[in-house]
LOVOTI-352086 format. One record per residue: x, y, z of N, C-alpha, C in turn; chain; residue number from 1. Coordinates in nm, 2 decimals. Layout:
REM LOVOTI-352086
n_X_n_Y_n_Z_ca_X_ca_Y_ca_Z_c_X_c_Y_c_Z_kette_nr
X_Y_Z_X_Y_Z_X_Y_Z_A_NUM
...
This chain:
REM LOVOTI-352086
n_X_n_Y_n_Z_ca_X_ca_Y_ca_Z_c_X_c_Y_c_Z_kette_nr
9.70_10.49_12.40_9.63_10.47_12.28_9.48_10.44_12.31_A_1
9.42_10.51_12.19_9.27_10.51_12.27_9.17_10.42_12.14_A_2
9.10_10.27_12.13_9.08_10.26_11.97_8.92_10.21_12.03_A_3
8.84_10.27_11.95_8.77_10.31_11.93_8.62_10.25_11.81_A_4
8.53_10.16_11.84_8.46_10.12_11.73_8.36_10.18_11.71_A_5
8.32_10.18_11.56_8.19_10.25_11.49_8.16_10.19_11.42_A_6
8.04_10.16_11.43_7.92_10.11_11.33_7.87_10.18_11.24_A_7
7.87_10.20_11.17_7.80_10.26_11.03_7.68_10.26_11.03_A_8
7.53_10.37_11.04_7.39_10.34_11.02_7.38_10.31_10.92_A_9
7.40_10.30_10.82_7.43_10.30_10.63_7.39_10.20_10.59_A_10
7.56_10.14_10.62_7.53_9.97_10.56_7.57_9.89_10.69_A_11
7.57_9.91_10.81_7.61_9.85_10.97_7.77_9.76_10.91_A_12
7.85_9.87_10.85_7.96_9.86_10.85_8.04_9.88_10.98_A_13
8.17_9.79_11.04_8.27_9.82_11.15_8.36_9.92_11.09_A_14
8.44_10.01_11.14_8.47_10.09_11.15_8.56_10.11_11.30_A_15
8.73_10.06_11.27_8.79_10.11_11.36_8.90_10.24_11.39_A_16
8.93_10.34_11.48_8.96_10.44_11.50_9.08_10.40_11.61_A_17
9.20_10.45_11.57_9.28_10.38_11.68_9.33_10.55_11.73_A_18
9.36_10.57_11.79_9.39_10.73_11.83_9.49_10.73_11.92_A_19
9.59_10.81_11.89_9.75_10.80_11.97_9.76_10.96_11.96_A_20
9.81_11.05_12.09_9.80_11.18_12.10_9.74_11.29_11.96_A_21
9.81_11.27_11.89_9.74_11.39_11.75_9.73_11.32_11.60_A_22
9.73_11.15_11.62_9.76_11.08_11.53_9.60_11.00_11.51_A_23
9.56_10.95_11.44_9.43_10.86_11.39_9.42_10.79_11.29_A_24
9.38_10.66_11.29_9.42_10.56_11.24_9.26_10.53_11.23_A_25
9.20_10.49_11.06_9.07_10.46_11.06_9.09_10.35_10.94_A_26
9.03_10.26_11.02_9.01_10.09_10.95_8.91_10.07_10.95_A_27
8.86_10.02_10.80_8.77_9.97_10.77_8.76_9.87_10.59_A_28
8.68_9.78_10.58_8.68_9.74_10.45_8.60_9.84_10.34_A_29
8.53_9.91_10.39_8.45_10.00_10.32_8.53_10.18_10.29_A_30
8.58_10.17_10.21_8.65_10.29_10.15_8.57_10.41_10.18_A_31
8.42_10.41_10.11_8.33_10.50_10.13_8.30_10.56_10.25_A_32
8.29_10.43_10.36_8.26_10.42_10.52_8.37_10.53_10.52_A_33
8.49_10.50_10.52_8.64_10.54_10.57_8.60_10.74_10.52_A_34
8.56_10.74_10.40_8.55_10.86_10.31_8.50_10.99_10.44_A_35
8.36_10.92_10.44_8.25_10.98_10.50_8.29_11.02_10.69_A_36
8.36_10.94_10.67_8.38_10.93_10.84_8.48_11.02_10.86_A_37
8.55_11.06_10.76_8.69_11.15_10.79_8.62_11.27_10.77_A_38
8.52_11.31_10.69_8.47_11.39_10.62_8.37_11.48_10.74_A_39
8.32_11.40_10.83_8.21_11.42_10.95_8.34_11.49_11.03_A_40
8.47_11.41_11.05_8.54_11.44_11.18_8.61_11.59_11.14_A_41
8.68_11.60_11.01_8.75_11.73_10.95_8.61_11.84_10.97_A_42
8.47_11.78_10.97_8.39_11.92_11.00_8.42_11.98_11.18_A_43
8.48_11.91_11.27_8.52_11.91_11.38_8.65_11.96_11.46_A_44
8.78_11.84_11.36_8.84_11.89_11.38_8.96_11.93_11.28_A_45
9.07_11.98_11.30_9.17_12.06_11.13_9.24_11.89_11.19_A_46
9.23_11.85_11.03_9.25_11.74_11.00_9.31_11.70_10.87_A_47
9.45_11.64_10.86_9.57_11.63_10.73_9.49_11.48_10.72_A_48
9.49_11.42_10.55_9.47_11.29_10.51_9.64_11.29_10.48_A_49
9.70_11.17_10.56_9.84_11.14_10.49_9.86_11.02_10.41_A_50
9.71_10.95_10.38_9.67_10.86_10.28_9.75_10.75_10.33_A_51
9.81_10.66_10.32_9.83_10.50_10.30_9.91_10.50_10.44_A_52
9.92_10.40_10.53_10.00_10.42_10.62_10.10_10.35_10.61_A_53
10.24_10.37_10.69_10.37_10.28_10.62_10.42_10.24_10.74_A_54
10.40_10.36_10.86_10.45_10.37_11.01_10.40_10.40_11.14_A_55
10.39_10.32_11.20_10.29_10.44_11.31_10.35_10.35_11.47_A_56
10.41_10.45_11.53_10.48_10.44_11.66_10.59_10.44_11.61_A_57
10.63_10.39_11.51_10.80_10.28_11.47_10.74_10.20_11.44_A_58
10.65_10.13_11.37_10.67_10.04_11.37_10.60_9.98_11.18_A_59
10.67_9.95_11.15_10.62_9.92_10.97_10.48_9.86_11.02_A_60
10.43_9.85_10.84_10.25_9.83_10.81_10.29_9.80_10.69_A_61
10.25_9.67_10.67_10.29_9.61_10.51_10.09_9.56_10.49_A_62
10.05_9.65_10.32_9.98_9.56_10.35_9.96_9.46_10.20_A_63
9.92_9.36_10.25_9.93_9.21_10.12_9.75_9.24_10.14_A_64
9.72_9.26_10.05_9.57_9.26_10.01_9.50_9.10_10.04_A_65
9.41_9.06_10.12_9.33_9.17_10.19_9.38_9.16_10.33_A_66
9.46_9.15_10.36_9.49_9.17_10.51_9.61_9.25_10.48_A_67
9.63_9.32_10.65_9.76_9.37_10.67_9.81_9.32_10.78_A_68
9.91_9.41_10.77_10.08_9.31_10.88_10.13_9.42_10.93_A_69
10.11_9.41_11.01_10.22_9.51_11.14_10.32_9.43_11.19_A_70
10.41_9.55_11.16_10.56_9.53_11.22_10.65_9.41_11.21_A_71
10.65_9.33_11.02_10.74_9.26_11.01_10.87_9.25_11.06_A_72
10.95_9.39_11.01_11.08_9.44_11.02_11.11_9.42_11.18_A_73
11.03_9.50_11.30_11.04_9.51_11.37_11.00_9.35_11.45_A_74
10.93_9.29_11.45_10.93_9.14_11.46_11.04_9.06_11.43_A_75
11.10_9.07_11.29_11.18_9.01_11.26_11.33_9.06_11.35_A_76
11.32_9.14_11.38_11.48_9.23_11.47_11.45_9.18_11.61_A_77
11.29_9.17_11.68_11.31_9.14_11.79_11.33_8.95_11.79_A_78
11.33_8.87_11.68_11.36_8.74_11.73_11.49_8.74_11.68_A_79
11.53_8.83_11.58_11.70_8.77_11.60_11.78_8.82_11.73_A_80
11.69_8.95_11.83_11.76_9.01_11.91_11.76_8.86_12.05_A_81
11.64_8.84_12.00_11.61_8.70_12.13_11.66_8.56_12.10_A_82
11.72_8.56_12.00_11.80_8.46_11.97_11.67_8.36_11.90_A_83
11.58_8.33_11.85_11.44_8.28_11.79_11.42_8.23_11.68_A_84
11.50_8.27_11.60_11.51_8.27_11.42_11.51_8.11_11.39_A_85
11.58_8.01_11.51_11.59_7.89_11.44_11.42_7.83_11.51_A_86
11.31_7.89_11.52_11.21_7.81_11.59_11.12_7.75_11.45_A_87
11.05_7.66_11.52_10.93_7.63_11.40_10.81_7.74_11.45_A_88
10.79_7.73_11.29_10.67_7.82_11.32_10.53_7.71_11.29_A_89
10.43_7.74_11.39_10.28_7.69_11.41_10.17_7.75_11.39_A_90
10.06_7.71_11.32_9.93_7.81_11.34_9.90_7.81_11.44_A_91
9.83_7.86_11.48_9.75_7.87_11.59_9.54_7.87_11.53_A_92
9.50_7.83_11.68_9.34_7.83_11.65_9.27_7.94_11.57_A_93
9.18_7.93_11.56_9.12_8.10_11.53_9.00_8.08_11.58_A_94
């Protein structure tokens, strides 16, 4: 997997591109940014919008406005597979 940042000359919006063989994944808080940038790359390459994402590898994408969450389901299966489910859970720093 190949991911990939862009800055925006526009409004010096982030702009991430995550790229997995024929698959592309473009994150950003700016809709318009996201718009224009698909828009530049479909002049390049033949390019499907499959609009909201739900899966990508296997693995779920929930998203709770304004953040998103990868791979509840699959998190959740790998601690009951590890036996985990009775831990506390901790924040950590940021």
């Amino acid at each position: 997997m190949m991911i990939l940042h862009y800055l925006s000359r526009k409004l010096a919006r982030h702009i991430l591109l995550f790229i997995y063989v024929d698959d592309i994944i473009i994150i950003s808080d700016d809709f318009e940014e996201i718009t224009s940038l698909n828009i530049a790359l479909s002049h390049h390459f033949a390019m499907k919008d499959l609009s909201v994402l739900h899966y990508f590898l296997g693995i779920e994408v929930v998203f709770l406005l304004p953040k998103v969450i990868f791979c509840p389901k699959y998190i959740v299966n790998l601690f009951v597979f590890a036996q985990l489910t009775d831990n506390k859970i901790v924040d950590t720093p940021r």
